[in-house]
N, C-alpha and C positions, 0 to 999 in steps of 0.2 A: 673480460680480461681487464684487470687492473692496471696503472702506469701511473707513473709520477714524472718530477721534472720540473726543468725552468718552464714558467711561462713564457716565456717569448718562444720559446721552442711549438710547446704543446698546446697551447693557443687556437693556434691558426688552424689546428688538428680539431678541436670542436664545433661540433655543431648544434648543439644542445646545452642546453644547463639546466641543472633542480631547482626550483627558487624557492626561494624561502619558506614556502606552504606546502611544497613537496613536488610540484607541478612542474612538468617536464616542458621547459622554453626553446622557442629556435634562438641561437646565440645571436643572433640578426633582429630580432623585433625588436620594437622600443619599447622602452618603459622610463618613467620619471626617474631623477637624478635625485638620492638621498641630499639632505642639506648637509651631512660634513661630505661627501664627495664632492660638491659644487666645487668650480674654477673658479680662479678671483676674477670677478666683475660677474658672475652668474649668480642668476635670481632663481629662487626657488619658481620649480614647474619648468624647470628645464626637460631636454627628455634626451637620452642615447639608446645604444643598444644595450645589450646586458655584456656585449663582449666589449663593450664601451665602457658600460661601469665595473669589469671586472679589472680592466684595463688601470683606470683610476684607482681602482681599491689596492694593486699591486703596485703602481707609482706612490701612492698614502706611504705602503710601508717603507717603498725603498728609501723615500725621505725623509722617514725615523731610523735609515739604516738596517733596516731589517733584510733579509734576501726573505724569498718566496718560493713554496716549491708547490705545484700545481698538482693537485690526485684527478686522474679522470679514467673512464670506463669505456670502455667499448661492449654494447651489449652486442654479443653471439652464443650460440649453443657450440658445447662441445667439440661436435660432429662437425661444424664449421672450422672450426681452430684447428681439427684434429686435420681436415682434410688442406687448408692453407699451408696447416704443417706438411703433411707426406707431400705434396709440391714443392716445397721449397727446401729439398735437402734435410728434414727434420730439426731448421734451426740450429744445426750445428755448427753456421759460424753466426756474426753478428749481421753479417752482409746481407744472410737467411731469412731475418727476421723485418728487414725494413720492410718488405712488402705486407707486414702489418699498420704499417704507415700508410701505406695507400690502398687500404681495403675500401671498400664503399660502405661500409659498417658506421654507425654515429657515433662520434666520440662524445661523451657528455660531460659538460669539466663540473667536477663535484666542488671541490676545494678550494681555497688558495689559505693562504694560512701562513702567517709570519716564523721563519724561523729565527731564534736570536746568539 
């Protein structure tokens, strides 16, 4: 299941992220800080998490003015989605569907992407 959305919102909802090689990260480990993300007064070999650097990569834009809108995934089968549905009223209102919010399912944030 596909979702988009402000990052501050949908953020906090991953747990995962692709990195750049294709390799599926906990949004919590660390990894080095590219040289144009560094902070002022940071030396390179800095390290955050990746929801650290994605963190930065979304303040980058907002201070070219850009807003952000974050794509992320939730992997499940069908048969899951179909069965969360028939419990919750089949999403017939909006109220239905927040318990997609709090599935134990991993959100994986794919994206972030400037829009202008």
């Amino acid at each position: 299941m596909y979702t988009k959305g402000a990052p501050d919102f949908l953020l906090e909802k991953c747990t995962y992220c692709i990195g750049m090689d294709g390799t599926i990260k906990n949004i919590d480990a660390t990894t080095y800080v590219p040289m144009q993300l560094l902070r002022e007064g940071e030396q390179d070999g800095v390290t955050d998490t990746y929801k650290g650097l994605y963190e930065r990569t979304i303040k980058k834009f907002a201070n070219q003015a850009y807003r952000t809108i974050l794509v992320a995934y939730n992997d499940m089968s069908k048969r899951e989605f179909d069965h969360i549905k028939a419990q919750n009223n089949n999403f017939a209102k909006e109220d239905d569907r927040v318990v997609l919010e709090q599935s134990d399912c991993r959100w994986y944030f794919w994206t972030a992407r400037p829009v202008a």
